[in-house]
N, CA, C and O atoms as a Tripos MOL2 file, in Angstrom:
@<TRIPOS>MOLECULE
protein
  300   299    75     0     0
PROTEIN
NO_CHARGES

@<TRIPOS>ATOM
      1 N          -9.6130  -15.3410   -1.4850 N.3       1 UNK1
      2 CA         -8.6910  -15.1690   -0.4180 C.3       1 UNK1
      3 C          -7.9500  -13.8450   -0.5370 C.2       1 UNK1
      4 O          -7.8370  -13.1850   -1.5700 O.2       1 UNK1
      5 N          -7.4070  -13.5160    0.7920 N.am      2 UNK2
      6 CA         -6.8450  -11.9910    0.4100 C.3       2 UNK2
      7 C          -5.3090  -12.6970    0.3090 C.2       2 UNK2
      8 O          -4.8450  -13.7430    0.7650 O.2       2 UNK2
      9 N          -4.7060  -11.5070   -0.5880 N.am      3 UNK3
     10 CA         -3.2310  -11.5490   -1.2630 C.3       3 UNK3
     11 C          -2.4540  -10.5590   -0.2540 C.2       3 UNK3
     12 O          -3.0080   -9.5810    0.2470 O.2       3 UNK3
     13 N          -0.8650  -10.9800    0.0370 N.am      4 UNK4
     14 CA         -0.4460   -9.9800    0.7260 C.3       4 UNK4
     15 C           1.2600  -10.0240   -0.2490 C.2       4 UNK4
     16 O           1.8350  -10.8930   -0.9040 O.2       4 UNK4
     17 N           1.5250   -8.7920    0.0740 N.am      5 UNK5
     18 CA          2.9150   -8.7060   -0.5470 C.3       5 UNK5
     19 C           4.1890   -9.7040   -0.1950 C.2       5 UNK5
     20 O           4.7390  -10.5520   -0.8980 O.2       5 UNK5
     21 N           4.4640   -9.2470    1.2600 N.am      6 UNK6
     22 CA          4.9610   -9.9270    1.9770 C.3       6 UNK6
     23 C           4.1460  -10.5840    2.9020 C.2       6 UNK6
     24 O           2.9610  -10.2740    3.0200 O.2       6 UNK6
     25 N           4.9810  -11.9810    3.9650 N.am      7 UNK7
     26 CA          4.6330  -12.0580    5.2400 C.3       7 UNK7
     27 C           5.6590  -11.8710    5.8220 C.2       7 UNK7
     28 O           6.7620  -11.8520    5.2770 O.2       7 UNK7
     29 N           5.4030  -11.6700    7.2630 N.am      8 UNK8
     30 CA          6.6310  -11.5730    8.3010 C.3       8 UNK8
     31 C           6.4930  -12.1470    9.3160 C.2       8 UNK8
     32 O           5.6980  -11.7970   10.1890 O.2       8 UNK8
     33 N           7.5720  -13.5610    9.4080 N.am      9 UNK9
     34 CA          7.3800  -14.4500   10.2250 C.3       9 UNK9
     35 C           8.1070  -14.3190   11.7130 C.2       9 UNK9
     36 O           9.2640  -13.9160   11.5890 O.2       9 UNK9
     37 N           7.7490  -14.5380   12.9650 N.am     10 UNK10
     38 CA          8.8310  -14.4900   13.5970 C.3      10 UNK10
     39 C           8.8160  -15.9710   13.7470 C.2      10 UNK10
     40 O           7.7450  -16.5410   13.5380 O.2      10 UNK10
     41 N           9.9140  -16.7060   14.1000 N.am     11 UNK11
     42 CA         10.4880  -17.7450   13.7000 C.3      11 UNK11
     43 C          10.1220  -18.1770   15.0850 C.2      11 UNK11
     44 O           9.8770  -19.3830   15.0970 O.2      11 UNK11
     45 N          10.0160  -17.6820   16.1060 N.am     12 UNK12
     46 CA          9.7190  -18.2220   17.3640 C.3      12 UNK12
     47 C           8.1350  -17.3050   17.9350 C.2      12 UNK12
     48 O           7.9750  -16.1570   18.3500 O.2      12 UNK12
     49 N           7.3300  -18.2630   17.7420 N.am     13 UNK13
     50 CA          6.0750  -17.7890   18.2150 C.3      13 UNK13
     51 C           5.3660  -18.3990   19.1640 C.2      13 UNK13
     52 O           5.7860  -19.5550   19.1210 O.2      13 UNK13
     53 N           4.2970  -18.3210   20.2530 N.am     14 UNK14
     54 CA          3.4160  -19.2350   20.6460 C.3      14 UNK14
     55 C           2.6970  -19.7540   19.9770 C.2      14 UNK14
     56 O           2.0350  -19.0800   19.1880 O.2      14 UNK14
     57 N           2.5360  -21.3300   20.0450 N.am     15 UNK15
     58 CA          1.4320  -22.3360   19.9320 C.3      15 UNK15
     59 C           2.3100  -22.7470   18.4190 C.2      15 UNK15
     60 O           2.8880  -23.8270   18.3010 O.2      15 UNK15
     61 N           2.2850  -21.5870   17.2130 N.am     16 UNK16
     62 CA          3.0020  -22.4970   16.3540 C.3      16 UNK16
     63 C           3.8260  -21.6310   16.1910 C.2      16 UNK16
     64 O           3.5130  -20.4650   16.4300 O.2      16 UNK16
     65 N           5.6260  -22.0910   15.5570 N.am     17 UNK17
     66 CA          6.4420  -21.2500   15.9760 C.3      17 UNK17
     67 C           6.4120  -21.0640   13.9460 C.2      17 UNK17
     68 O           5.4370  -21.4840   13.3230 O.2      17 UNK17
     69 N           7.5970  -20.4090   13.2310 N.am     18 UNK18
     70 CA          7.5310  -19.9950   12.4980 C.3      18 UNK18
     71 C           7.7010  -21.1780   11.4380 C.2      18 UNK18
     72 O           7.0020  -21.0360   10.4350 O.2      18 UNK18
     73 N           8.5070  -22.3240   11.4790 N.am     19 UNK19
     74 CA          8.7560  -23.5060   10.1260 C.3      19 UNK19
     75 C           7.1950  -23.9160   10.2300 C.2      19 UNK19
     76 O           6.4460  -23.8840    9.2530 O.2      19 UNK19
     77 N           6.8080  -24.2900   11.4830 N.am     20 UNK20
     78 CA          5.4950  -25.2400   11.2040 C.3      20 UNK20
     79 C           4.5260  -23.6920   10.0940 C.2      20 UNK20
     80 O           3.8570  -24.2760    9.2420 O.2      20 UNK20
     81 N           4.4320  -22.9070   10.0180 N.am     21 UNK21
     82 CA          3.7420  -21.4650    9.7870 C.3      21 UNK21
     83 C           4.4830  -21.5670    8.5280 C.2      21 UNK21
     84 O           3.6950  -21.3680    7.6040 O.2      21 UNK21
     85 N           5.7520  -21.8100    8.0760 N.am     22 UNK22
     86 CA          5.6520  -21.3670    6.7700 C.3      22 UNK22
     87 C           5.5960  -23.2340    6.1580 C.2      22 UNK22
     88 O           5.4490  -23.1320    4.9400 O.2      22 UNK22
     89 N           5.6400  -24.3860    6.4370 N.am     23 UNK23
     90 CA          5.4530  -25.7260    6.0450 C.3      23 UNK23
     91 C           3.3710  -25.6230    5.7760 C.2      23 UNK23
     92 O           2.7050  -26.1490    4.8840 O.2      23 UNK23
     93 N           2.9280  -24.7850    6.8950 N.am     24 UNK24
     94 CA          1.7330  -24.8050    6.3390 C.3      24 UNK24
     95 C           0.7450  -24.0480    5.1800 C.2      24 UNK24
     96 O          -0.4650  -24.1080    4.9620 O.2      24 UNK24
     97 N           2.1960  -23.0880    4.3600 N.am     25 UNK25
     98 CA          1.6230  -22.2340    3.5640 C.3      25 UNK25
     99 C           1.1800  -23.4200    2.3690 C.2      25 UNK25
    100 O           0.2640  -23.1860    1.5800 O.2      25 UNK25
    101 N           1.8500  -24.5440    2.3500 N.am     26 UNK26
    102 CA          1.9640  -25.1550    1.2130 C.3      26 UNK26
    103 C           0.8390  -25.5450    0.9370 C.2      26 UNK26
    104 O           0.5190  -25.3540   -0.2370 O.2      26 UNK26
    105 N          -0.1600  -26.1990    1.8060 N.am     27 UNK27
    106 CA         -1.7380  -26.3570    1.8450 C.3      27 UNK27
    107 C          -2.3400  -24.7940    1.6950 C.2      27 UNK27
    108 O          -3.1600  -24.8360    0.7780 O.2      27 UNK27
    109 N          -2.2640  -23.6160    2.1650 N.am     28 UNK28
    110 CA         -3.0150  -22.9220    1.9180 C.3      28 UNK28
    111 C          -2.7710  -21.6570    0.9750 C.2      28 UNK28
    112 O          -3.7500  -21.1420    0.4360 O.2      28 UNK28
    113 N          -1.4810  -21.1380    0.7590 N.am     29 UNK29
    114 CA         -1.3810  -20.4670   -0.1830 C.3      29 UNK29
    115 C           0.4620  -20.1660   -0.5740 C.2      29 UNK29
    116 O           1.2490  -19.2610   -0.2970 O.2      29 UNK29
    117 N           0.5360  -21.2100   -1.1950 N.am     30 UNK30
    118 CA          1.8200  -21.7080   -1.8040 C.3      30 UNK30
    119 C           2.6450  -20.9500   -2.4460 C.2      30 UNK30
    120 O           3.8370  -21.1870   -2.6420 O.2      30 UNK30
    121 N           1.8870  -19.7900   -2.8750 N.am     31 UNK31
    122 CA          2.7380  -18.8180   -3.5700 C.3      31 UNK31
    123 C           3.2740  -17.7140   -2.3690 C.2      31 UNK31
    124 O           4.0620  -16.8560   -2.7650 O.2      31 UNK31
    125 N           2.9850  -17.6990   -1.2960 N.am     32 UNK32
    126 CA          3.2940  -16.8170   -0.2440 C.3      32 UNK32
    127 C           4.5620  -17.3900    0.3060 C.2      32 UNK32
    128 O           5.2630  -16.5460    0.8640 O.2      32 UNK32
    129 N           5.1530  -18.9060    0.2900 N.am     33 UNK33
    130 CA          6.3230  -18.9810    0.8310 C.3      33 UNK33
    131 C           7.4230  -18.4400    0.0870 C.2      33 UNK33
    132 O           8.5580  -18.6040    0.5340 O.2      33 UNK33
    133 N           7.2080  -17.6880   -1.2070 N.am     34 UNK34
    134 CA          8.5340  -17.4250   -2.0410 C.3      34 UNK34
    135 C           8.4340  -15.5070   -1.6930 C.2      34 UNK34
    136 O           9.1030  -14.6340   -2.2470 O.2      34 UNK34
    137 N           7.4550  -15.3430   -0.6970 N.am     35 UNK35
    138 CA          7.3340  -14.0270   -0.5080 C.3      35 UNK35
    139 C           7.5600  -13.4890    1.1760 C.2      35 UNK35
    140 O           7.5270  -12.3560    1.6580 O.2      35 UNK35
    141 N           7.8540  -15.1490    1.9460 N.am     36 UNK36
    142 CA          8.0440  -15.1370    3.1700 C.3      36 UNK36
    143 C           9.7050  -14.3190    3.8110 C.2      36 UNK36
    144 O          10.7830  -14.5450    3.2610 O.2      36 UNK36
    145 N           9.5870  -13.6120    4.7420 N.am     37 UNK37
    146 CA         10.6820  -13.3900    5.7240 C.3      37 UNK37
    147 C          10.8320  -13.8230    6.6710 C.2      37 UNK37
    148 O           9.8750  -14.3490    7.2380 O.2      37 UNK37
    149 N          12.1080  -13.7940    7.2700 N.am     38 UNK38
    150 CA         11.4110  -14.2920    8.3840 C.3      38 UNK38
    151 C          12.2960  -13.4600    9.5780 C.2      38 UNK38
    152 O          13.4430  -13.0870    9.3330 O.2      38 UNK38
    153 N          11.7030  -13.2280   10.7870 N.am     39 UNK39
    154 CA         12.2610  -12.4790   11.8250 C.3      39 UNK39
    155 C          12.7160  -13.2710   13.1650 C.2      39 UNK39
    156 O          12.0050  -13.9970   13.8610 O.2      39 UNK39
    157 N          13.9120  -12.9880   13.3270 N.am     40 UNK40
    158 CA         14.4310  -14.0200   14.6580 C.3      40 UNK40
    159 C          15.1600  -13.0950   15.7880 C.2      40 UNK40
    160 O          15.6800  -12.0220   15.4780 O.2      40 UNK40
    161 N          15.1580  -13.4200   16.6560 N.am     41 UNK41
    162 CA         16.3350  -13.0040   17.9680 C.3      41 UNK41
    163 C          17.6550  -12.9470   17.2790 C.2      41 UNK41
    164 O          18.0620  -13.2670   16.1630 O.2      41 UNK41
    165 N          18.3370  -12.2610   18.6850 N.am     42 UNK42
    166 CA         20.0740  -12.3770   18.1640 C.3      42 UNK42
    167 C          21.1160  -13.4040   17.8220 C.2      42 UNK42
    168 O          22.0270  -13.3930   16.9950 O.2      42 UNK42
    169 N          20.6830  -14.3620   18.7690 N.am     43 UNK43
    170 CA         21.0240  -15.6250   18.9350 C.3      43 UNK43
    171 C          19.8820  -16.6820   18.3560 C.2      43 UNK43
    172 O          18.7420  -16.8880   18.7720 O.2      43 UNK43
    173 N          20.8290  -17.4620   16.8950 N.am     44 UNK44
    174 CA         20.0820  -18.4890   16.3180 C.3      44 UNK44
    175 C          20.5320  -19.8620   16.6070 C.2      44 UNK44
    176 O          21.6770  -20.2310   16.3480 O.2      44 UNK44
    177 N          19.5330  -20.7120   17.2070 N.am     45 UNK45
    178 CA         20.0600  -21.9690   17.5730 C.3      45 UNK45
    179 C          20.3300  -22.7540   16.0470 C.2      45 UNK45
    180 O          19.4900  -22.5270   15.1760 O.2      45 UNK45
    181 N          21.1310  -23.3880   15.8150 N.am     46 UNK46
    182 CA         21.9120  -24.2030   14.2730 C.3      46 UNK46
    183 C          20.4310  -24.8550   13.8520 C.2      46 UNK46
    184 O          20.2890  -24.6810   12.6420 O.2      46 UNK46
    185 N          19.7880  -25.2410   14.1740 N.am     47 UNK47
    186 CA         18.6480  -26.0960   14.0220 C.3      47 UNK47
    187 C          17.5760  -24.7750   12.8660 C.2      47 UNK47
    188 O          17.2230  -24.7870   11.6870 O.2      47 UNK47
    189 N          17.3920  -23.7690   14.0600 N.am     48 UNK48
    190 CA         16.5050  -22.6440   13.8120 C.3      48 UNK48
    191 C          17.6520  -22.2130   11.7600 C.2      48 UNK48
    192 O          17.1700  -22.2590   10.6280 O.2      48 UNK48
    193 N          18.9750  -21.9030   12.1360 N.am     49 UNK49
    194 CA         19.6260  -21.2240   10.9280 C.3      49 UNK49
    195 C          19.7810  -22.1110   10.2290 C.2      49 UNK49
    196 O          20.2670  -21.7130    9.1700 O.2      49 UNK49
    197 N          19.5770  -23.4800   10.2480 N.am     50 UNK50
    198 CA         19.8590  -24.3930    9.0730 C.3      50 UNK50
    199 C          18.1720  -24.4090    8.4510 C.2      50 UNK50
    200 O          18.0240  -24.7570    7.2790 O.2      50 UNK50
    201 N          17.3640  -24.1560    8.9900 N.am     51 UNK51
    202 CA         15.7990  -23.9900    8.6940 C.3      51 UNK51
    203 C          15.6330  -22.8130    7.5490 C.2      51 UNK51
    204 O          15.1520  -22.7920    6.4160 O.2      51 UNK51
    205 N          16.2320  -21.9010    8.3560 N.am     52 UNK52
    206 CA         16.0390  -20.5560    7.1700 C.3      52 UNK52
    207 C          17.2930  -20.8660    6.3700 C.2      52 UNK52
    208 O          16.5790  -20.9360    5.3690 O.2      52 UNK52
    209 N          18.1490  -21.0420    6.0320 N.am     53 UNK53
    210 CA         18.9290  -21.2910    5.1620 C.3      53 UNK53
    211 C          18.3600  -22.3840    4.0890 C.2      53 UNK53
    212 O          18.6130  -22.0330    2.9370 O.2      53 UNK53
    213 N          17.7440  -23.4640    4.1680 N.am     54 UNK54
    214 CA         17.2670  -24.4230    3.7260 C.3      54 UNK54
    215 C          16.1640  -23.6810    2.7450 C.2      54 UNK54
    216 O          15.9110  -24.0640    1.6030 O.2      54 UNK54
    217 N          15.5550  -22.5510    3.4000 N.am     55 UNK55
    218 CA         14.4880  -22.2140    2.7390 C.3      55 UNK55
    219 C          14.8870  -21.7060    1.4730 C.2      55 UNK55
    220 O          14.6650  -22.0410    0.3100 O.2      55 UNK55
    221 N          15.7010  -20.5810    2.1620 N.am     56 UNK56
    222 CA         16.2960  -19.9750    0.7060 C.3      56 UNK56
    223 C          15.4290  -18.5230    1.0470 C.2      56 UNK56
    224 O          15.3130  -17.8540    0.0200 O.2      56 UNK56
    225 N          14.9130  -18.0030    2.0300 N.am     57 UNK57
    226 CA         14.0290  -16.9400    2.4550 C.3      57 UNK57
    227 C          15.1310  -16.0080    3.1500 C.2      57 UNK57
    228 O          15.8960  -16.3760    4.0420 O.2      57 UNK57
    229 N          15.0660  -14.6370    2.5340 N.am     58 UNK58
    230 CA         15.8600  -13.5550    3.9210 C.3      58 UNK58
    231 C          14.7690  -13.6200    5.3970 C.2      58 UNK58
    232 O          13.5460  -13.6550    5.5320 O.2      58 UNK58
    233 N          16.0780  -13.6140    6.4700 N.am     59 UNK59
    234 CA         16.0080  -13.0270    7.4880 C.3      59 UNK59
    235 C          16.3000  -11.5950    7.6100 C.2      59 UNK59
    236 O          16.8370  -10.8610    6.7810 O.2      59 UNK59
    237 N          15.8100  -11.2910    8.9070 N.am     60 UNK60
    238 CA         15.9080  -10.5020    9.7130 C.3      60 UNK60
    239 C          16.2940  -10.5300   11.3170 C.2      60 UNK60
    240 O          15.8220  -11.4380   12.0020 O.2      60 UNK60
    241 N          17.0420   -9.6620   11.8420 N.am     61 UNK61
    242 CA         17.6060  -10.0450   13.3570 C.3      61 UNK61
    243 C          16.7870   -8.7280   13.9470 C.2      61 UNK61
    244 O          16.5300   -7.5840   13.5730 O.2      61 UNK61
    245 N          16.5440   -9.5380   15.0370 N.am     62 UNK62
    246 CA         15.7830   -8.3830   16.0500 C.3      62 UNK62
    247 C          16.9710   -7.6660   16.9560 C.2      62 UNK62
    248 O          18.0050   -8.3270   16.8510 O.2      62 UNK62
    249 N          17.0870   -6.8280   17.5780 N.am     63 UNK63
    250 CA         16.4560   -5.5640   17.5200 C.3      63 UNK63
    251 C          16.8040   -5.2220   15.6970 C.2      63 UNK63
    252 O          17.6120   -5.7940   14.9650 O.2      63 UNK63
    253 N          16.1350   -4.4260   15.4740 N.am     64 UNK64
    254 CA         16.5150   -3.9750   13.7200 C.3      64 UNK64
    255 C          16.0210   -2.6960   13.7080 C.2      64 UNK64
    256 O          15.1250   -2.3700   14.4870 O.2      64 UNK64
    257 N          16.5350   -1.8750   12.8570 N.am     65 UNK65
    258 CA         16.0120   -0.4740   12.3070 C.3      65 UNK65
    259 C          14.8650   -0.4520   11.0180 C.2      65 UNK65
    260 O          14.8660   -1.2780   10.1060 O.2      65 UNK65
    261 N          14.1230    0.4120   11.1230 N.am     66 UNK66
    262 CA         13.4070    0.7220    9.7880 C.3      66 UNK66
    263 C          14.0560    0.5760    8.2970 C.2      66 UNK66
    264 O          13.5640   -0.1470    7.4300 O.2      66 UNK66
    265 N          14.7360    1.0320    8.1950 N.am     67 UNK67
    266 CA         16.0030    1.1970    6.7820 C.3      67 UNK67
    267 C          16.0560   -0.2430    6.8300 C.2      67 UNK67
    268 O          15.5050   -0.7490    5.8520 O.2      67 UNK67
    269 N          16.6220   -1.2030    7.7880 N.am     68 UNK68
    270 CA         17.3290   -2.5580    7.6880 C.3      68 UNK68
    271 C          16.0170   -3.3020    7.0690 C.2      68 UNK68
    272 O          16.2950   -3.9960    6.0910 O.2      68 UNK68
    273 N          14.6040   -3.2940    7.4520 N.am     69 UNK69
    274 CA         13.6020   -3.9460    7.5740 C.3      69 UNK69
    275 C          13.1820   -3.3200    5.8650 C.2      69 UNK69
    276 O          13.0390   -4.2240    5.0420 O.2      69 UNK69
    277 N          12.9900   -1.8640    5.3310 N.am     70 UNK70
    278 CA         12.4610   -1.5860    3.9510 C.3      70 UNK70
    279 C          13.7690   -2.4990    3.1030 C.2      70 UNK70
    280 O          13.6130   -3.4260    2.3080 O.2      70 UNK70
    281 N          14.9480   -1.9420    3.5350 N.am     71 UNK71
    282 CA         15.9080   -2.9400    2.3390 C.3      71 UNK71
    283 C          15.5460   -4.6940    2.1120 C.2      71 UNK71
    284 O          15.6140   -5.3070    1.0460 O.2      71 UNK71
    285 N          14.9740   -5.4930    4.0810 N.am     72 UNK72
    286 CA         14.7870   -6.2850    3.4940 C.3      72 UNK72
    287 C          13.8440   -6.7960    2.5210 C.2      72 UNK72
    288 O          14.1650   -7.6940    1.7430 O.2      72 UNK72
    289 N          12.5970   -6.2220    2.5300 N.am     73 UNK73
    290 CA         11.4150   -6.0980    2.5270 C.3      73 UNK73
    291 C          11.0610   -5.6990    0.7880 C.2      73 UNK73
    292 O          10.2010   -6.0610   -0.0160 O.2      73 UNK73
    293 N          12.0150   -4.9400    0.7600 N.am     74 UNK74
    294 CA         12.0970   -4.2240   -0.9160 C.3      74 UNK74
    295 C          12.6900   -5.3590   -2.2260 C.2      74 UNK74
    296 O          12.4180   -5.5880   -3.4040 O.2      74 UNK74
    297 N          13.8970   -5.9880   -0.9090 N.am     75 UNK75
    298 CA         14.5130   -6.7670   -1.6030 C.3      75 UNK75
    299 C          14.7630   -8.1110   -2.5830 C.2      75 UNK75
    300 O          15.8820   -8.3430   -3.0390 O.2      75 UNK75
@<TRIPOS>BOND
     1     1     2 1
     2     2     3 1
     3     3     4 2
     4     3     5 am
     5     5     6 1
     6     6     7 1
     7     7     8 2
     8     7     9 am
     9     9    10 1
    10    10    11 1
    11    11    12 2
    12    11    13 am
    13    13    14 1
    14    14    15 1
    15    15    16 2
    16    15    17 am
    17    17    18 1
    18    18    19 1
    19    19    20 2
    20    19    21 am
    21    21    22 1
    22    22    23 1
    23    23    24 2
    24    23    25 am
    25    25    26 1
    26    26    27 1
    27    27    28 2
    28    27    29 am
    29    29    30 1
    30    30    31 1
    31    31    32 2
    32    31    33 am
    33    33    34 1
    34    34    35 1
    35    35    36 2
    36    35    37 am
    37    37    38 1
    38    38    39 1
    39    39    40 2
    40    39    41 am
    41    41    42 1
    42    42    43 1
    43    43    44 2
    44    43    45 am
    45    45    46 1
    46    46    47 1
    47    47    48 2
    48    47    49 am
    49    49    50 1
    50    50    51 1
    51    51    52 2
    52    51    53 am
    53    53    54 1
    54    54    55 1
    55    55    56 2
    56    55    57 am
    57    57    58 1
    58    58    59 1
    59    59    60 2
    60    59    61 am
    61    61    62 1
    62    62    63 1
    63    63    64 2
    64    63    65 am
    65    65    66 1
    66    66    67 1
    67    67    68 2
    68    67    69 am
    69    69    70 1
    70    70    71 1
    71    71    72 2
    72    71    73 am
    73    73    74 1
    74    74    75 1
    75    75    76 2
    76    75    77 am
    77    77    78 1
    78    78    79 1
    79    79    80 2
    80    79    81 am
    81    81    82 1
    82    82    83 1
    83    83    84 2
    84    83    85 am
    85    85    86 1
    86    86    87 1
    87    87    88 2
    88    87    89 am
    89    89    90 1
    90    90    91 1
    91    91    92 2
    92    91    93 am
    93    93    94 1
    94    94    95 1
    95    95    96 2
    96    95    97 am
    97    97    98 1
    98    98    99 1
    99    99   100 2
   100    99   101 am
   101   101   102 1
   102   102   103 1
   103   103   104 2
   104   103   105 am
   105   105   106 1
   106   106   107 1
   107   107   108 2
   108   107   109 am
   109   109   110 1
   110   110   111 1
   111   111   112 2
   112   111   113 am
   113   113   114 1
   114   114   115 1
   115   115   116 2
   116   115   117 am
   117   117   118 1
   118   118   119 1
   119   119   120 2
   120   119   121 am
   121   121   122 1
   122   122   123 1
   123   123   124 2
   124   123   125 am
   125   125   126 1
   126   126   127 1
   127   127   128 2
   128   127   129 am
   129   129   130 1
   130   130   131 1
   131   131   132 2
   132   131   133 am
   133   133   134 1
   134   134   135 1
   135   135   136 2
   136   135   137 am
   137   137   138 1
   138   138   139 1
   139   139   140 2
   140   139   141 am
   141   141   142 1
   142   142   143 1
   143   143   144 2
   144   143   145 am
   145   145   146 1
   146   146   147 1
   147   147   148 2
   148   147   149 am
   149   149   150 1
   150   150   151 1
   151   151   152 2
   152   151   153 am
   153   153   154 1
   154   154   155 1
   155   155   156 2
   156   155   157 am
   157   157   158 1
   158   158   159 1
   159   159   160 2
   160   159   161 am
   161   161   162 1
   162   162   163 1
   163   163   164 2
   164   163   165 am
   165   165   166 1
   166   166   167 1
   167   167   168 2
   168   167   169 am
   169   169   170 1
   170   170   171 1
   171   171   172 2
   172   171   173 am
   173   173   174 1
   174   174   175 1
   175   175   176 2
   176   175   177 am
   177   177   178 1
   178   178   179 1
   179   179   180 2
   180   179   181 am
   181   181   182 1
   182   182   183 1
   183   183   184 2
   184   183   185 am
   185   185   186 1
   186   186   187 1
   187   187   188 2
   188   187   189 am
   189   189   190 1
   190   190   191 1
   191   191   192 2
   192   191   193 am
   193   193   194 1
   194   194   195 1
   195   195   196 2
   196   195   197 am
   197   197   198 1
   198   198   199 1
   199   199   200 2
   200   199   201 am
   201   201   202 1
   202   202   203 1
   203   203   204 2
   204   203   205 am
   205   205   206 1
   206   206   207 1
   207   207   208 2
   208   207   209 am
   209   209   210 1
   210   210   211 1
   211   211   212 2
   212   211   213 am
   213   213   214 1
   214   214   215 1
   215   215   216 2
   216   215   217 am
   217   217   218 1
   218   218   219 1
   219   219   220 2
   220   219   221 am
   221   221   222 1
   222   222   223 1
   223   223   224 2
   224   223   225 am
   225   225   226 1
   226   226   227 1
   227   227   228 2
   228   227   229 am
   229   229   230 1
   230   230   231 1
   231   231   232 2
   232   231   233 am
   233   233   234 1
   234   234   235 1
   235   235   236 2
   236   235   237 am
   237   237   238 1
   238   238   239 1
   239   239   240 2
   240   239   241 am
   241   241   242 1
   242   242   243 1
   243   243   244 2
   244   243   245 am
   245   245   246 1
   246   246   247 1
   247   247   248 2
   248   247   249 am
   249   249   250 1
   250   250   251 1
   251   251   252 2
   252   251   253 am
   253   253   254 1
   254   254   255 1
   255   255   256 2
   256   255   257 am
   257   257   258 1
   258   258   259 1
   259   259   260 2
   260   259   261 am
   261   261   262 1
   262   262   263 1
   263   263   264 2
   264   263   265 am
   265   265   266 1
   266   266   267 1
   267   267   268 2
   268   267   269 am
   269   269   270 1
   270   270   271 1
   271   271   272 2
   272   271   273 am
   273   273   274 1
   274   274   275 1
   275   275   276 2
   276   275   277 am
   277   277   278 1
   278   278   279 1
   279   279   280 2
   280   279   281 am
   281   281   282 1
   282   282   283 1
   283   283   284 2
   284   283   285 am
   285   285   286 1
   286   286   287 1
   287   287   288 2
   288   287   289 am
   289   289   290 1
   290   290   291 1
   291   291   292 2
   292   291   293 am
   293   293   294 1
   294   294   295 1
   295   295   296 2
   296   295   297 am
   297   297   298 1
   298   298   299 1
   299   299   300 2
@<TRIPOS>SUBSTRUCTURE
     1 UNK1         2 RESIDUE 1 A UNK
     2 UNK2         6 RESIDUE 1 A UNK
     3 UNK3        10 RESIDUE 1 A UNK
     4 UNK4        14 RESIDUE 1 A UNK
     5 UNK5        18 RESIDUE 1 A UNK
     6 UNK6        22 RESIDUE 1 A UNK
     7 UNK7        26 RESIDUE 1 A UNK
     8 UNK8        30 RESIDUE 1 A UNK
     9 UNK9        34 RESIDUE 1 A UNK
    10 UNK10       38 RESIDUE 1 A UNK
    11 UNK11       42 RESIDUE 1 A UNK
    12 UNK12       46 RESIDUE 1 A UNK
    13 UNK13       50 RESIDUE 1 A UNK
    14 UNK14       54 RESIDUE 1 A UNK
    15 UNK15       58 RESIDUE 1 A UNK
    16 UNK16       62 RESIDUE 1 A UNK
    17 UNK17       66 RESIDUE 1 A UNK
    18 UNK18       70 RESIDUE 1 A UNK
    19 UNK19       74 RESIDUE 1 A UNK
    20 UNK20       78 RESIDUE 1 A UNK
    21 UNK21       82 RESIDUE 1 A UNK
    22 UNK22       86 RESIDUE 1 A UNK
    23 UNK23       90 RESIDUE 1 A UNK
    24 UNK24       94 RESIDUE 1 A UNK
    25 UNK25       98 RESIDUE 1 A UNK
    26 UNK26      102 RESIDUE 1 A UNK
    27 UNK27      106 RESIDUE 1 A UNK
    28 UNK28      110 RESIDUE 1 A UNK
    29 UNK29      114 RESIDUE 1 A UNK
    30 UNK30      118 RESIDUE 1 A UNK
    31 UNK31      122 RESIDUE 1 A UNK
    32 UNK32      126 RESIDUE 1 A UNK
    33 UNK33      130 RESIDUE 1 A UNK
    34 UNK34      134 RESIDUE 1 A UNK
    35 UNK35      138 RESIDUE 1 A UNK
    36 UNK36      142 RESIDUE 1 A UNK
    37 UNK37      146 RESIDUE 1 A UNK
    38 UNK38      150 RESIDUE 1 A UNK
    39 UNK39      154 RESIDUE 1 A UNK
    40 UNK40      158 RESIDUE 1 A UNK
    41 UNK41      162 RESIDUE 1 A UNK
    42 UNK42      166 RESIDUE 1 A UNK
    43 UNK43      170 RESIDUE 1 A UNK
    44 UNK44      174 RESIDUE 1 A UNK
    45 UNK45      178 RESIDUE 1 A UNK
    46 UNK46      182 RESIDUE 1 A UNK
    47 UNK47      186 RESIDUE 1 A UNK
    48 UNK48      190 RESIDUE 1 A UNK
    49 UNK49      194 RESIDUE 1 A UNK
    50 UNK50      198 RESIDUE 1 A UNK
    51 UNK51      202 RESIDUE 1 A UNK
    52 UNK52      206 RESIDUE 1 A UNK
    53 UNK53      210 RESIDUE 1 A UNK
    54 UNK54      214 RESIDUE 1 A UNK
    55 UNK55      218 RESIDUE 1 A UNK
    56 UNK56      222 RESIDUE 1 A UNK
    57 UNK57      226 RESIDUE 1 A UNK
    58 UNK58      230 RESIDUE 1 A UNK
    59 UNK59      234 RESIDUE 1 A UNK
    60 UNK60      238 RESIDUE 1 A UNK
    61 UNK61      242 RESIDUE 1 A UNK
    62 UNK62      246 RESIDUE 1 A UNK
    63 UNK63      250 RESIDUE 1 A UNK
    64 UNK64      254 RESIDUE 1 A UNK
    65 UNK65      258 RESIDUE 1 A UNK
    66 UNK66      262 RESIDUE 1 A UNK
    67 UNK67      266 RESIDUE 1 A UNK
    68 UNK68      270 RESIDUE 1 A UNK
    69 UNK69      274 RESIDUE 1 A UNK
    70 UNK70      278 RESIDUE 1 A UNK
    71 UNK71      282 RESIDUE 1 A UNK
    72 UNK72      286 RESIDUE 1 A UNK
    73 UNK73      290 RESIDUE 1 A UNK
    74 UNK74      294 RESIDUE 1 A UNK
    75 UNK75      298 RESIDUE 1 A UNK
């Protein structure tokens, strides 16, 4: 299988949105959720921020700059 550094999730996607996407790393490559981000809109519904909080994964807020995205990314 190929290895990636990071992933970058957006938390709201078509067909599957981002929890079901990182709940399914666990079947396929388990070591990628401790390497997951995840990317959201401005506005987080409590449901969506109690999800990423739970994880224990940095976000990211859209619109974002380059600098904001390497710090998270590095981090």
């Amino acid at each position: 299988g190929r290895e990636f550094d990071r992933i970058i999730v957006d938390v709201r996607m078509p067909g599957k949105d981002g929890p079901e996407f990182f709940d399914d790393l666990d079947g396929v490559a388990p070591a990628m959720r401790d390497r997951t981000i995840f990317m959201t809109g401005g506005f987080l519904e409590s449901s969506t921020e109690d999800f990423i909080e739970e994880t224990g994964r940095p976000s990211i807020k859209k619109p974002f700059d380059l600098a904001e995205m390497a710090r998270t990314v590095e981090g």
